[in-house]
C-alpha positions in Angstrom: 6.0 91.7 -103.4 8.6 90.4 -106.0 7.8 91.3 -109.8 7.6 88.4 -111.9 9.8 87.9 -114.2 8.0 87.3 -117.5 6.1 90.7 -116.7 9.9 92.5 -116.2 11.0 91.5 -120.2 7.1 91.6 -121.4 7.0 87.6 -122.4 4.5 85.3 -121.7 5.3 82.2 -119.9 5.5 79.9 -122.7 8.1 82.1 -124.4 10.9 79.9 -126.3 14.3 81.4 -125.3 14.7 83.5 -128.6 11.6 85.3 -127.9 13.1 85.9 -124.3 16.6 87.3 -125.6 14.6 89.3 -128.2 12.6 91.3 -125.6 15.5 91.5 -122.8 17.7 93.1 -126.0 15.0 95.5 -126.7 14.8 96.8 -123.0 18.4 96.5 -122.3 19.3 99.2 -125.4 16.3 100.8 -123.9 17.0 100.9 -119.8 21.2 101.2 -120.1 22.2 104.0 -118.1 25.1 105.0 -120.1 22.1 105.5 -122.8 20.8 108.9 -122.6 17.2 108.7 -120.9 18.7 105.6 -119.7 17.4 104.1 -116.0 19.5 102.1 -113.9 16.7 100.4 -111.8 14.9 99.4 -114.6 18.2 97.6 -116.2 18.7 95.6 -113.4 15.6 94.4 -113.0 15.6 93.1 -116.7 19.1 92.0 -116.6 18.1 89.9 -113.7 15.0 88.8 -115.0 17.2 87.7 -117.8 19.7 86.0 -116.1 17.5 83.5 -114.7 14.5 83.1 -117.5 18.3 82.3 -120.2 19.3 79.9 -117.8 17.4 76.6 -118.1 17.8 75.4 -115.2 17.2 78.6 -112.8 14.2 79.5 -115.0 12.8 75.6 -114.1 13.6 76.5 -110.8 12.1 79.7 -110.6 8.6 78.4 -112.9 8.5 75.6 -109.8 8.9 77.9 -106.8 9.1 81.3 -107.6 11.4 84.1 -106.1 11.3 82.5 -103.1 13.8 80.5 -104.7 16.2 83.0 -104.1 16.5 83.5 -101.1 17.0 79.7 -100.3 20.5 78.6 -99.4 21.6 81.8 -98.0 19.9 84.0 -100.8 22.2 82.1 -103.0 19.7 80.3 -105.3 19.8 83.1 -107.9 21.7 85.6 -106.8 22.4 87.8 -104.4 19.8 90.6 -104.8 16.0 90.9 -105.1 16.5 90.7 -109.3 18.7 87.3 -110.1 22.0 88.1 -108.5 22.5 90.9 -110.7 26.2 92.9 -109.2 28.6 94.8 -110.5 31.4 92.6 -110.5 29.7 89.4 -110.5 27.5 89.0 -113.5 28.8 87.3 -116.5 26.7 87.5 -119.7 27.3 86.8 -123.7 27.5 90.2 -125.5 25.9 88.0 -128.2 22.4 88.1 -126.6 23.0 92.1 -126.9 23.2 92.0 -131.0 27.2 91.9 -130.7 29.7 94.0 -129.0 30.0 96.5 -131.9 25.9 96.9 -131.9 24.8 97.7 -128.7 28.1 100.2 -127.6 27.5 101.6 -131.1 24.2 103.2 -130.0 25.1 103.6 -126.0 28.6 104.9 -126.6 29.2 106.1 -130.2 26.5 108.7 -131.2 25.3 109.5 -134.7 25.3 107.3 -138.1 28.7 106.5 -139.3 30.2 104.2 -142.0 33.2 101.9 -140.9 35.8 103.7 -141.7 34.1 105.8 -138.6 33.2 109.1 -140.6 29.9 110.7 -140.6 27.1 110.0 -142.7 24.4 112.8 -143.8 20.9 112.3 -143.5 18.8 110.6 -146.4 16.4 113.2 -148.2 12.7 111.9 -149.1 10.7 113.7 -151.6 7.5 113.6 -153.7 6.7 114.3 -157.7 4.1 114.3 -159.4 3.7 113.1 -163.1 1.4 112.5 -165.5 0.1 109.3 -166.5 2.0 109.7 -170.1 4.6 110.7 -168.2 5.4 108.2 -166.7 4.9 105.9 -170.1 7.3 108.2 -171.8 9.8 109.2 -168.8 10.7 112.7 -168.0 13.2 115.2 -167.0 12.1 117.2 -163.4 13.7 120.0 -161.6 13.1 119.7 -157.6 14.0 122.4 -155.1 14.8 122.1 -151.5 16.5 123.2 -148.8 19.1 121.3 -147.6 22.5 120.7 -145.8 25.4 121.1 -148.5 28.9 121.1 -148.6 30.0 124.2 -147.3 31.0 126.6 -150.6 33.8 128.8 -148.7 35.7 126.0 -146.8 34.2 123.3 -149.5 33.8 120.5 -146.9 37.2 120.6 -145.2 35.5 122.9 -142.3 38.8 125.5 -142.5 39.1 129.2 -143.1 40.6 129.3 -146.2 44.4 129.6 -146.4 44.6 128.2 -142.8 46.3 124.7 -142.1 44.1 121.4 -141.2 46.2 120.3 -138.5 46.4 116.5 -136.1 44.0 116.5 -133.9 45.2 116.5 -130.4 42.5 115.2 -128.3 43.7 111.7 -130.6 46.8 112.2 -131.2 45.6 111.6 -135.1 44.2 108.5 -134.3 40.9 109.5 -135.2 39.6 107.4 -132.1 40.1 107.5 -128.7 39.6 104.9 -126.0 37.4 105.3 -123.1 37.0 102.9 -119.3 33.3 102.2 -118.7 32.0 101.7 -115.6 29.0 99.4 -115.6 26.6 97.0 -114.3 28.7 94.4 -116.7 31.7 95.6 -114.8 34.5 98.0 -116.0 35.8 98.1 -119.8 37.8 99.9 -122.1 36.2 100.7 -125.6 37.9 102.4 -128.2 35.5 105.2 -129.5 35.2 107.6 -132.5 36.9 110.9 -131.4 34.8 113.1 -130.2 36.9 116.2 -131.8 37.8 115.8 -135.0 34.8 112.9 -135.7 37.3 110.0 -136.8 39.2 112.2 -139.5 42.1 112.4 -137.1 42.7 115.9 -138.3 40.8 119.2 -137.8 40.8 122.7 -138.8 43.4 125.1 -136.7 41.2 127.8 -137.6 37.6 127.0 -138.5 35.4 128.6 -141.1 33.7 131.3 -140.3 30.8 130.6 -142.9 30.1 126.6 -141.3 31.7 127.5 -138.4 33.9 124.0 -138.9 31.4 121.9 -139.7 31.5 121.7 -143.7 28.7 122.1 -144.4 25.9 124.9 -144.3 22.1 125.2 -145.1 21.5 126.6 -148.8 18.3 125.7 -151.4 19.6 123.5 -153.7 18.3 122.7 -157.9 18.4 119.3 -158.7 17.5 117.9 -161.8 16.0 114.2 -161.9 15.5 112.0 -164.6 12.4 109.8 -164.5 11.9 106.6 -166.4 10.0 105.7 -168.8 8.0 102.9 -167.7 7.6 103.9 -163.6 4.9 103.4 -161.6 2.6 105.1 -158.9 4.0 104.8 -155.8 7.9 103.4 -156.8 10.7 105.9 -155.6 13.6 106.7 -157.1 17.0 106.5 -155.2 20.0 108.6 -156.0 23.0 107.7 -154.3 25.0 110.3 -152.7 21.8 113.5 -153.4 20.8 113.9 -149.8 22.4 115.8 -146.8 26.7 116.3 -146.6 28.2 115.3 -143.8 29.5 117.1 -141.5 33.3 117.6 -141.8 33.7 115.8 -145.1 31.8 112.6 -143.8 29.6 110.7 -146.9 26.8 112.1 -148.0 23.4 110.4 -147.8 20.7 109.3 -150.4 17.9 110.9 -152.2 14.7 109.0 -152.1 12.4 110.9 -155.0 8.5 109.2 -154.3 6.5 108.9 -157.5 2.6 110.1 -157.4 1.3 109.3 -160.8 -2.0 111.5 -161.8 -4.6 108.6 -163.5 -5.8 109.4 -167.3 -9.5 110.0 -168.3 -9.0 107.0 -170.7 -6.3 104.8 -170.2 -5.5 102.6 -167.1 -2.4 100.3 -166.1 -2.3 97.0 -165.2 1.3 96.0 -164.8 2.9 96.7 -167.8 -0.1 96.4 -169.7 -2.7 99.1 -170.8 -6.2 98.8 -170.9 -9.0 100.7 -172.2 -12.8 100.3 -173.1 -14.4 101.3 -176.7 -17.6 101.7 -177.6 -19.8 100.7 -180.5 -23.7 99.9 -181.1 -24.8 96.8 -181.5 -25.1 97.2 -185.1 -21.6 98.0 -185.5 -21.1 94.9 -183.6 -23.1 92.6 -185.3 -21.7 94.2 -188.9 -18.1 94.9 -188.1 -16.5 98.5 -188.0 -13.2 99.7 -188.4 -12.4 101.9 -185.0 -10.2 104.6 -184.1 -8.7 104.3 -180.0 -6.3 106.3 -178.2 -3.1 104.9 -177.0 -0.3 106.1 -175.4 1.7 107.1 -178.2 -1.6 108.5 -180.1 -4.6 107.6 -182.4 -4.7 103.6 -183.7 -7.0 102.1 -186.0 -8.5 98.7 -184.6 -11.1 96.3 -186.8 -13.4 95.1 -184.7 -14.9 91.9 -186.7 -18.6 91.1 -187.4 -20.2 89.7 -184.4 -18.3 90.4 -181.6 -19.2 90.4 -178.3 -19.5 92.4 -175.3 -16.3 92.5 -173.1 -14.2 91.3 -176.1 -10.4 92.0 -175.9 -8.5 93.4 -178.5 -4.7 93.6 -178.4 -2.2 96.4 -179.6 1.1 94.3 -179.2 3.6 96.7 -177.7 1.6 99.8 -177.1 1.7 99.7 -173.8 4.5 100.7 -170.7 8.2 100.4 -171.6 9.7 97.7 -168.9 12.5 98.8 -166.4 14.2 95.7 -166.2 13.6 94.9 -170.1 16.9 92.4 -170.6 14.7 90.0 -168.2 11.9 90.1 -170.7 11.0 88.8 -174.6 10.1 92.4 -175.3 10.6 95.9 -174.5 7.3 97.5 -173.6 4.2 95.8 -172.9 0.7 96.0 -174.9 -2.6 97.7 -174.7 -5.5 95.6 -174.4 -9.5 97.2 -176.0 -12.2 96.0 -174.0 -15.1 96.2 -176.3 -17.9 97.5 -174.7 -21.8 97.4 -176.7 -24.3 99.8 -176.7 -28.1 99.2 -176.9 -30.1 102.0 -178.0 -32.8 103.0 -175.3 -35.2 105.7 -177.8 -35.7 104.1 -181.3 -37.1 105.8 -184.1 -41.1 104.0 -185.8 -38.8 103.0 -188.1 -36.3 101.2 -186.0 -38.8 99.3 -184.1 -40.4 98.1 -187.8 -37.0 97.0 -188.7 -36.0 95.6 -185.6 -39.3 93.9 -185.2 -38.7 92.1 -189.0 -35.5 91.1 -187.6 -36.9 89.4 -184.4 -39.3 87.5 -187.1 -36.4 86.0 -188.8 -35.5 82.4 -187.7 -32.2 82.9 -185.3 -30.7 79.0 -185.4 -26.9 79.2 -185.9 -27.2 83.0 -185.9 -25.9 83.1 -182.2 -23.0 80.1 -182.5 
């Protein structure tokens, strides 16, 4: 029995034709048989599938009768095999529904991450520090250590013994590319490809290193010092550009990613920029007024907390709290630290508490409150 169609590229019937050329992309980067781990079979059939679900007319067609629509006319109707027609020779198709020319032989054909200029890229690096809370206020200097792909330290990237020549490469002719026919269900192609040999440099080492055996590069723990700023948050990463794995063979270097993990304080808290934190003081020294020392970030502050305030009052230390990172798009530099005032009611009074407290609930209270 004939698959259907929609079930081949994994839409449902109603899909509009972006959603169909989205999901026969996705299986024809996954299916190509020049792909490693590619299968043949299972291109065809999507490519076929394709062919007639892109086609308005032939998918009308085919939602109205079904495969046997094929084989009407001769066989002619879609094609001339059991999946839309689908041949070597005789199957035309836009390279456009494949993410461009560039991006889909890039990944079949071309092997590795490279920059345009066709030389190798290193691998990015992730890693995670841990700060302190007034750490990250203030900003800090950290040492990380890792093991990791470096340039090589006897050849010094260039992948030669030392005191021998870097020579063209033949296999390019110092082209640093080479072109290559294709034989494929799209039918046959030349491509012009990254040499394989001397990786697009279009030279190479007549004798290579013994230490990186010509690669450039060799394993070694590495010391890196990273400066934090003030001012980030749990959770943000850092980015250096250029910190992570050498290339082989001289290529570019990838990026250090440094992930921030920010240990909370006992007494102070972020919100945005912001700072908060909660003081306490009895009632009495809420319904009297008291002067009140707080911690902040940059040490003790003395805060007057008026007669009569409430519970969950806010008190505001202008520019006590985290120093912005993008500060020019900002009235000021840092932002502030806001006291939550919290109130504490006694729950053990003394005889002579209650008596005064109990002369004090005799007193008349209008306008006391307001």
């Amino acid at each position: 029995m004939p698959e259907d169609y929609y079930e081949i590229l994994g839409v449902p019937k109603t899909a509009t034709q972006d959603e169909i050329k989205k999901a026969y992309r996705k299986k024809a980067h996954k299916h190509h048989p020049d792909k490693k781990g590619g299968d043949e079979e299972a291109f065809k059939k999507v490519s076929g599938a394709y062919e007639v679900l892109s086609d308005k007319q032939k998918r009308a067609q085919y939602d109205q009768f079904g495969n046997t629509a094929q084989h009407s006319a001769g066989g002619s109707g879609f094609g001339g095999d059991p999946y839309g027609g689908f041949s070597q020779g005789g199957f035309t198709i836009n390279m456009d529904d494949l993410g461009g020319v560039g991006d889909i032989f890039e990944s079949f054909f071309g092997g590795g991450r490279r920059s345009q200029a066709g030389r190798s890229r290193g691998s990015d690096v992730e890693t995670d520090l841990e700060i302190s809370f007034r750490e990250s206020a203030t900003g800090v200097e950290r040492t990380i250590e890792h093991r990791i792909f470096d340039v090589c330290s006897t050849c010094h990237g260039n992948g030669a013994k030392p005191g021998t020549p870097i020579v063209s490469c033949k296999t390019c002719n110092g082209q640093g590319s080479v072109v290559k026919n294709h034989q494929t269900p799209f039918g046959a192609f030349s491509q012009r490809t990254v040499c394989g040999s001397c990786r697009g440099e279009g030279k190479i080492a007549e004798t290579p290193c013994t230490v990186c055996r010509g690669e450039g590069r060799e394993k070694t723990n590495r010391k890196l010092t990273v400066n934090i700023p003030a001012g980030i948050a749990n959770g943000q990463s850092i980015r250096l550009s250029g910190k992570g794995e050498a290339a082989s063979k001289g290529g570019v270097p990838g990026d250090l990613y440094v992930h921030i993990r920010v240990t909370p304080d006992k007494i102070l808290s972020r919100d945005g920029d912001n700072v908060r934190s909660r003081a306490s003081v009895s009632f009495v020294d809420a319904a009297l007024g008291i002067k009140l020392e707080v911690t902040t970030l940059h040490g003790n502050k003395v805060i007057t907390i008026p007669a009569g305030t409430q519970p969950g009052t806010n008190f505001k230390l202008a520019g006590e709290g985290f120093t912005r990172l993008r500060s020019e798009s900002y009235g000021e530099a840092k932002g502030d630290q806001i006291v939550t005032i919290a109130v504490e009611i006694p729950k053990k009074l003394s005889r002579k508490q209650k008596d005064l407290l109990e002369e004090f609930r005799k007193v008349p209270k209008k306008g006391m409150f307001f």
